[in-house]
N, C-alpha and C positions, 0 to 999 in steps of 0.2 A: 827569226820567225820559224816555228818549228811546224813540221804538216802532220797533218792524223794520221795513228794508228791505224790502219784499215784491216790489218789483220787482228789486232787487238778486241778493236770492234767488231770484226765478226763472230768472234769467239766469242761475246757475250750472250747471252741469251737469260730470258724472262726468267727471272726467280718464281720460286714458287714458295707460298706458306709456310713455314714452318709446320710440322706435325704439332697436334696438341698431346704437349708430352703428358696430360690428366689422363691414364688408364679409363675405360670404362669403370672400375673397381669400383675407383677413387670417391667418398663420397659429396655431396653437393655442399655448399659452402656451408648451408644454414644445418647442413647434420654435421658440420663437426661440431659444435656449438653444444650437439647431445650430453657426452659425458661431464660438460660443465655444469649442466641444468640436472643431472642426476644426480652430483656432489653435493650442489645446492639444496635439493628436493630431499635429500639423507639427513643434511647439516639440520634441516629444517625440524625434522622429524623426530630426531635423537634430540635437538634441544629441549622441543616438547616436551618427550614424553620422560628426559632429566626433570623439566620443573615443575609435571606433575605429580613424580614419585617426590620432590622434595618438598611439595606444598602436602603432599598429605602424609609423609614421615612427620612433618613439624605441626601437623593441623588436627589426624584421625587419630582414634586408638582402635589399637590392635584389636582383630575380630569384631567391632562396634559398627553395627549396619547401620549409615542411616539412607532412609531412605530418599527418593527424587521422585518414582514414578511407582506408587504401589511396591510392590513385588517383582515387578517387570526390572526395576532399575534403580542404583542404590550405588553408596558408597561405602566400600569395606577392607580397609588396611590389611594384607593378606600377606606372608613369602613362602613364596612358591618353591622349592631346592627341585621340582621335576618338569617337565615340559608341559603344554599347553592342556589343559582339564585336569593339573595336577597325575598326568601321567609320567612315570617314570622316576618317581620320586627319591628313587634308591641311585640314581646314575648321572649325576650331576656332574662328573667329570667327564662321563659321553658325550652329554649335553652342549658340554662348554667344546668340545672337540670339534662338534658334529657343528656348530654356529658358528666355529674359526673358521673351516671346509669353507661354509657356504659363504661367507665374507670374502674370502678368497677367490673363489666362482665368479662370485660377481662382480668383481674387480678386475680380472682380466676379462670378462664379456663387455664390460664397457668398454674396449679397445674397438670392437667389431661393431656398435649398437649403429645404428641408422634408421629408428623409428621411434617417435614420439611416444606413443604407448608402450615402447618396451621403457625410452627414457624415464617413464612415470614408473611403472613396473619396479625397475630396478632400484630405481632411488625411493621410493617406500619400502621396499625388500631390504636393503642394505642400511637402511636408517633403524628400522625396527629391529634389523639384528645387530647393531651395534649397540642398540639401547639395552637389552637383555643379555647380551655380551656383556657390558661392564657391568650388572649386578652381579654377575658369574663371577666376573674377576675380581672385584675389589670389596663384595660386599661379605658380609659374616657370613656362613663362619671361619671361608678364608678363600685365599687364590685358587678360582677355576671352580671354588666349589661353596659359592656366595647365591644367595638366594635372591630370586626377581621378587620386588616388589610390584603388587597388585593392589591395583583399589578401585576400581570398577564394578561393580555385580549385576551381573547379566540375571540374577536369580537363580541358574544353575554351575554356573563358572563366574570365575571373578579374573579380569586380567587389566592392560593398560593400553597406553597408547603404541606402542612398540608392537603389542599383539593386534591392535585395531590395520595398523600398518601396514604387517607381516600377511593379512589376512584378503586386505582390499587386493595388495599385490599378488596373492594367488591369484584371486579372483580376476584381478586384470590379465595375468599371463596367462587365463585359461580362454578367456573372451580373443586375445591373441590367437593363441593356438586352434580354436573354434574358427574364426576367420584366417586363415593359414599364412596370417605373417610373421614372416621369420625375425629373429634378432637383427639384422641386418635393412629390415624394412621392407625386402621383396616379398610377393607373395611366392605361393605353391606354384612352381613351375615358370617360375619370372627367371632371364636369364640375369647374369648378374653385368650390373650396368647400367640395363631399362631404367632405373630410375634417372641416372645421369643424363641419360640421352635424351630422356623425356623435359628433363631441368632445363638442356641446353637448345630445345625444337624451337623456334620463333612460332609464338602463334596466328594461327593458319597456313603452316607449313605444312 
């Protein structure tokens, strides 16, 4: 029969918690989920705005308006070889450079993203430019320097879904910026973390 340690035993003493090895950084479960839903929201966009230039490649003729809404709005088979109002017309290898860039951009800002409205932002941004990217690339009159097809008419410009896209998402990254949240989801002057800690408070704590 063997008797207790008593020195053993005293030497123990209360554990305590573990540290929660999650950084303040770190983001909340439901925002890493972000850059899934912006691949998504691209995949989404780029298909579109492939099966509209294919339905009216196979459907309009070239230059032939017709119309939808008066004057106001219309459909008109258009290739663009320059940037948005047919500016740039001469530099279609800028073009195609200058859309790789921001493809790029976007793709590693997805790494950092932690806010829903940048999630949307991004993934209409990145869809619209991939979609106007591969007319660049693959369309006549050759690599990098293939013309956007367009068949939408605004009455003063004609563009597609890719530029509808390209456009909203300005417009959402300025309404961001206007309310001062960052890519990451803080606002102006948020330390970085608040959001976590706020995720992890029990309510009425």
């Amino acid at each position: 029969m063997s008797t207790p340690d008593h020195g053993a035993a005293s030497s123990e003493r209360p554990t305590t918690p573990a540290p929660d090895v999650e950084t303040a950084d770190a983001p909340a479960p439901a925002r890493r989920r972000l850059p899934a839903w912006v691949f998504l929201l691209a995949a989404v966009v780029l298909l579109t705005d492939q099966l509209t230039k294919w339905w009216a490649l196979s459907t309009l003729e070239t230059g032939e308006r017709v119309a939808l809404v008066g004057d106001l709005l219309g459909l008109r088979l258009v290739f663009n070889p320059g940037a948005a109002f047919s500016i740039a017309t001469g530099m279609t290898w800028a073009l195609t450079i200058v859309v790789v860039v921001v493809v790029v951009v976007i793709l590693r800002a997805v790494r950092r993203i932690g806010s829903r409205g940048w999630a949307v932002a991004l993934g209409l941004l990145l869809g619209g430019a991939l979609g106007n990217l591969g007319d660049r690339l693959f369309r006549d009159p050759g690599f990098g320097r293939g013309e956007v097809v367009d068949m939408i008419d605004y009455g003063v410009f004609v563009g597609n879904v890719a530029d509808i896209a390209i456009v909203t998402a300005a417009a959402l990254v300025a309404l961001l910026g206007v309310r001062g949240i960052g890519l990451d989801g803080r606002r102006d002057g948020e330390e970085p973390g608040d959001h976590d800690r706020a995720d992890r408070t029990p309510e009425g704590a």
